[in-house]
N, C-alpha and C positions, 0 to 999 in steps of 0.2 A: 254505171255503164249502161249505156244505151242497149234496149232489147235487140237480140238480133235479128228480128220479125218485124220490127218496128220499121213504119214506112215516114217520112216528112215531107212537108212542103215549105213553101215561103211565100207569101203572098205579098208585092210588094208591090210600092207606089210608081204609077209611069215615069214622073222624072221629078229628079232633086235638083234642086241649086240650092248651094250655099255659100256662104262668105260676107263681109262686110259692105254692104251698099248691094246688095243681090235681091231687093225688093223694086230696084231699077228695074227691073226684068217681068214684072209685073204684067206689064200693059201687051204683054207678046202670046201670055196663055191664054186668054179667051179665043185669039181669032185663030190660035191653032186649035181649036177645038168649036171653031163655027160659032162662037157665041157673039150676041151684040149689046144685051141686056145682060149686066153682071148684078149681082146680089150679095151685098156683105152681110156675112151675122157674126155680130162683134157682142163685148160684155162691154158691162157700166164702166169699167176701170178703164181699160182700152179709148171707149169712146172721150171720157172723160180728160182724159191725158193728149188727147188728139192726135192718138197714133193714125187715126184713121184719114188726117187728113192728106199726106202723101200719095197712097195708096191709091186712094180716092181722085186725086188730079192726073196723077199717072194714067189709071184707066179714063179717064175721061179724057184725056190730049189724046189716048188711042181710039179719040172716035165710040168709046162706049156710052150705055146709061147706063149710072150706077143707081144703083138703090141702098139703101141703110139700114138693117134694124138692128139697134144696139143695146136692147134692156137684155140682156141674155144674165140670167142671175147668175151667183156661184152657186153650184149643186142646183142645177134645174130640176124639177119634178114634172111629173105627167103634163098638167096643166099649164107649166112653161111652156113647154115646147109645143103642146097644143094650139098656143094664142099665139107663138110664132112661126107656127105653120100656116095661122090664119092670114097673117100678114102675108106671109112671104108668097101665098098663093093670090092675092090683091094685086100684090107688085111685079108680077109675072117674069120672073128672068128666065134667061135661058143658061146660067154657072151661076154656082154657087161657091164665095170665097168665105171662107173662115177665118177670122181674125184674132187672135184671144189665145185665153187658155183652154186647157181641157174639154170645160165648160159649153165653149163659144164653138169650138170644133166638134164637138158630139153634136149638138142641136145642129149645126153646120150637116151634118155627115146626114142625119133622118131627116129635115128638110128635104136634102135630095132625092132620098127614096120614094119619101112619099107622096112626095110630085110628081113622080111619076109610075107610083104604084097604085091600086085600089085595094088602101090595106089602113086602116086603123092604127096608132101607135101601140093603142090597147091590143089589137092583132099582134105586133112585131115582138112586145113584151110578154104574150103567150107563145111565143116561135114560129108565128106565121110565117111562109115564105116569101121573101122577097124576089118577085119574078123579073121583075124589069130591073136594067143600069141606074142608076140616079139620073141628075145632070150632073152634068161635066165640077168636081170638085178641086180647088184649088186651096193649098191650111199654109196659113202661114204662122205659126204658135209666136206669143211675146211671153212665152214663159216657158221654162227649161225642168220639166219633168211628166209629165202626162205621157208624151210619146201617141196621143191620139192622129198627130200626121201621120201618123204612119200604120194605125191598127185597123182589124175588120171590127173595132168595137166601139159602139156607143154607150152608155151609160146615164141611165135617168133613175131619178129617185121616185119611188110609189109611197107615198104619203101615208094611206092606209094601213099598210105592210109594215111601215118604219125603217124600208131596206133600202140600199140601192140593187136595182138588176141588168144584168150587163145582156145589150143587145149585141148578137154578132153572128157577121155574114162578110163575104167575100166580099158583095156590092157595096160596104160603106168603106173599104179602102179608096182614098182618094187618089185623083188624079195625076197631080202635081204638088209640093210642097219648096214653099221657097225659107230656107233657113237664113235669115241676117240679122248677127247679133245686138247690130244698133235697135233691134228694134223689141231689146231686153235690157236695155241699160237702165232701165227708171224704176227695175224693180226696185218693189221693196225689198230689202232684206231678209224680212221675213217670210217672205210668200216664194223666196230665191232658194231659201233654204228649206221648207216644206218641201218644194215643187223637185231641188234636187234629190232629198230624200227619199220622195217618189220613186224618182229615176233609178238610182240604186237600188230601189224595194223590187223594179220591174229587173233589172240585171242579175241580181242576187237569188230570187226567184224563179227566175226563167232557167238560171244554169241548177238549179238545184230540184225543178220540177221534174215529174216522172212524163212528161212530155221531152225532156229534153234532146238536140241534137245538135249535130255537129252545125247546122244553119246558129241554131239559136246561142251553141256556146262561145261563139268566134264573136257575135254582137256584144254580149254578154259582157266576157270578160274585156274588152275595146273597151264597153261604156265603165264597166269596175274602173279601169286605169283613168281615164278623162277624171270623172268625177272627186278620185280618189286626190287627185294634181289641179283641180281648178276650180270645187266647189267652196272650201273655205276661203280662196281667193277673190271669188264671184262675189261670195257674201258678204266680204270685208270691201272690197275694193266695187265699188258699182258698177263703174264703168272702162272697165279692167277688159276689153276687146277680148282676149285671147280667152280669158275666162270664161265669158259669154258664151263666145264660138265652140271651144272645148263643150260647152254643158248643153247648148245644142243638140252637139253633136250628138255627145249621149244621151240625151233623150230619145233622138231619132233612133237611134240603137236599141234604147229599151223597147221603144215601139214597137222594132223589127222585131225583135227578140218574142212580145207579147205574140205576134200572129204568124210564128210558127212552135212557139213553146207554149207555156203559161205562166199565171201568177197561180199563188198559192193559198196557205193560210193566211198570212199577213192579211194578203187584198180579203179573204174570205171574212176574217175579223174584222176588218175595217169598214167592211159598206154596214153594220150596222150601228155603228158609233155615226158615221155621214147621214143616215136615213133619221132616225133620233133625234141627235142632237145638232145636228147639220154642223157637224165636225169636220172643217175643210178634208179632204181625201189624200192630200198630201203630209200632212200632219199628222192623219191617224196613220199612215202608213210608218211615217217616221220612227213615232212614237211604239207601235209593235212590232216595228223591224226585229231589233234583239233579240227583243224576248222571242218570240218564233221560231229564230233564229238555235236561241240557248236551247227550247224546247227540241228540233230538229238536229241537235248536233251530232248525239250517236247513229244516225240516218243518213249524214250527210259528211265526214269527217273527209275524204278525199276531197267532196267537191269544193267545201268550204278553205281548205289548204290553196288549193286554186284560188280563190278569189283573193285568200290573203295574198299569194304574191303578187296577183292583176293589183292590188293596193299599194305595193308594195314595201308590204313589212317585211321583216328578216325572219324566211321560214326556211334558207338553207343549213341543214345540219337539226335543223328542229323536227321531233318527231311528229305525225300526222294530227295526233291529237291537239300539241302543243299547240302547232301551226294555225289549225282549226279555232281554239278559244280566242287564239289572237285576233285572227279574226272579228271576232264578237266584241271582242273588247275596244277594238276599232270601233267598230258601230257605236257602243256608249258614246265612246270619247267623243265621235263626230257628232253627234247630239247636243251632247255636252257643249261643245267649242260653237253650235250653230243655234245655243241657247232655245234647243228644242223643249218644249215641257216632256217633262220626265213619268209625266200618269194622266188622268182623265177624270180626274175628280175638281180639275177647274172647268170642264164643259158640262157639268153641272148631273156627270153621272155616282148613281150612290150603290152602295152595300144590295139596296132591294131591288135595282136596275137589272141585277147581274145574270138571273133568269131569262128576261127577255131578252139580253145579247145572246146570250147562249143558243136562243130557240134560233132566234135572226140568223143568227152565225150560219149553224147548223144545216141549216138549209140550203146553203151555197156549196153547193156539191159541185157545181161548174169546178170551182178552185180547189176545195178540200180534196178531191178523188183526184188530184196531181199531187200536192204534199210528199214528201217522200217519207215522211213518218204520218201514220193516222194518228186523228187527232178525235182522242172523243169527246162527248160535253163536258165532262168530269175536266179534261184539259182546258178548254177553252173555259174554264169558269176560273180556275187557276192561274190563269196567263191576265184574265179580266180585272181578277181579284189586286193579282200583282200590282197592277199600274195602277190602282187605287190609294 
């Protein structure tokens, strides 16, 4: 139950379009925001697949210059984003569109700040203030779990550290976000099922975080149901429209959900497995979802009864507890069926690793101090140990 002192917000993006063929729409947000130099920053995969070329002609019949940089890695670090911020400030636009996953959207989102801040990355990732607006941001995700269209966070890996650390401020909520599911039909499979996983992990989270409210549980349990009705469908079926749109959807939801609630242990556990062994972020969340979950369950036995029915398993006439492990046990099973890996001992971590996640872990008090159950090293070495 929500404190009765507790205040919330929602920080949300000026405008959405979504629907199939809704990247037609494209070429109308720059000049409502004064731009005439647009700037894409897209990933290898994106470019490589030539999503980018519609996009790309569209703004250009509307009279723009576009610009391109599309080496945006998976799990950028410091020095990613540094070398394309070098570019992007060469190329001089005046909007900045995102194109990609998570990835492409985060380095998207601090591009913008810091063209027009006088602030260091290194600054943003010590909490420096971000004083100025970006420029004008425009995400359009080809992938269905990050939810970064829609949050105040960016996320870049520090090399040194072995972490990921999550930047966040009001100013990198973007502008505009155009959701259209054609332009998630080429996923892989496996990157469809990580990435929904994600989604889930931010849904399941957010409604179970000691940040929680009534903004963040109505997103929440909306994306439980979507994904609960169209991610094994997504992942089987590629190009299965409604599928797409449904996971979207939920994504966008988990996003809202992240910037007025939070994530939790999961994400807490997972940016060090990302920072290591550059273990996709969707994948490790997958993969610790449950367990977290099983850890958190006398914590959480209400909330979790709730998402079982947002799933919709049969929890009428089942007592709270019942409802709640079923729950959990969904989660395997969805794992299971989305041929998730089941541990972490094929991304090449061992028995002597398990100290260092812990330290890494441990550190992330952004997310750990929501958890609705504390979690101390001693836990987080056992939940490690498990998935080995």
């Amino acid at each position: 139950m929500m404190p009765s002192n507790m205040t919330y917000s929602l920080l949300n993006v000026g405008r959405i379009i979504a629907g199939p063929g809704s990247l037609s729409t494209i070429g109308e947000f720059p000049a409502a925001h004064g731009a005439q130099k647009v700037l894409i920053i897209t990933d290898r995969g994106v470019w490589g697949a030539g999503l980018i070329d519609k996009p790309k002609t569209i703004l250009e019949s509307a009279g723009l210059r576009v610009s391109v940089i599309h080496d945006t890695p998976p799990e950028p670090d410091v020095n990613h984003v540094k070398a394309i911020f070098e570019q992007a400030k060469n190329l001089e636009g005046d909007m900045i569109i995102g194109i990609g996953g998570g990835s492409a959207m985060d380095v998207a989102k601090l591009v913008s700040v810091l063209l027009t801040n006088d602030v260091s990355l290194e600054q943003l990732l010590a909490k420096a203030e971000i004083v100025n607006r970006g420029l004008p941001m425009l995400m359009v995700p080809t992938t269905a779990g990050t939810g970064s269209e829609a949050t105040p966070n960016a996320i870049v890996l520090v090399p040194e550290q072995q972490v990921k650390i999550g930047i966040v401020n009001s100013k990198l909520v973007p502008d505009c976000v155009i959701l259209d599911p054609l332009m998630t039909i080429g996923l892989p499979a496996a990157v469809t099922a990580a990435t929904g996983m994600d989604a889930l992990a931010h849904a399941i989270e957010c409604y179970t975080s000691k940040k929680a409210n009534p903004f963040s549980d109505t997103f929440a349990l909306k994306a439980v149901t979507l994904i609960s009705k169209s991610l094994r469908i997504a992942y089987r079926e590629g190009r299965n429209i409604e599928a797409r749109h449904d996971m979207l959807l939920a994504a966008l939801f988990g996003g809202m959900c992240i910037s007025t609630s939070s994530t939790t242990a999961v994400h807490a556990l997972a940016y060090p497995l990302g920072g290591k062994y550059r273990m996709p972020h969707g994948l490790s969340n997958a993969v610790l979802l449950p367990h977290v979950m099983q850890f958190n369950l006398d914590a959480a036995e209400d909330r979790f009864r709730d998402v079982a029915a947002a799933m919709g398993l049969e929890v009428a006439g089942v007592n709270v507890r019942k409802a709640a492990e079923k729950m959990i046990e969904n989660l395997y099973a969805l794992n299971k069926d989305l041929n998730i890996p089941s541990g972490i001992a094929a991304q090449g971590v061992t028995e002597s690793d398990l100290e260092g996640l812990v330290e890494a872990a441990s550190k992330v008090t952004r997310l750990l101090d929501n958890n609705p159950k504390p979690m101390s090293k001693s836990d987080m070495r056992a939940i490690y140990r498990r998935l080995l």
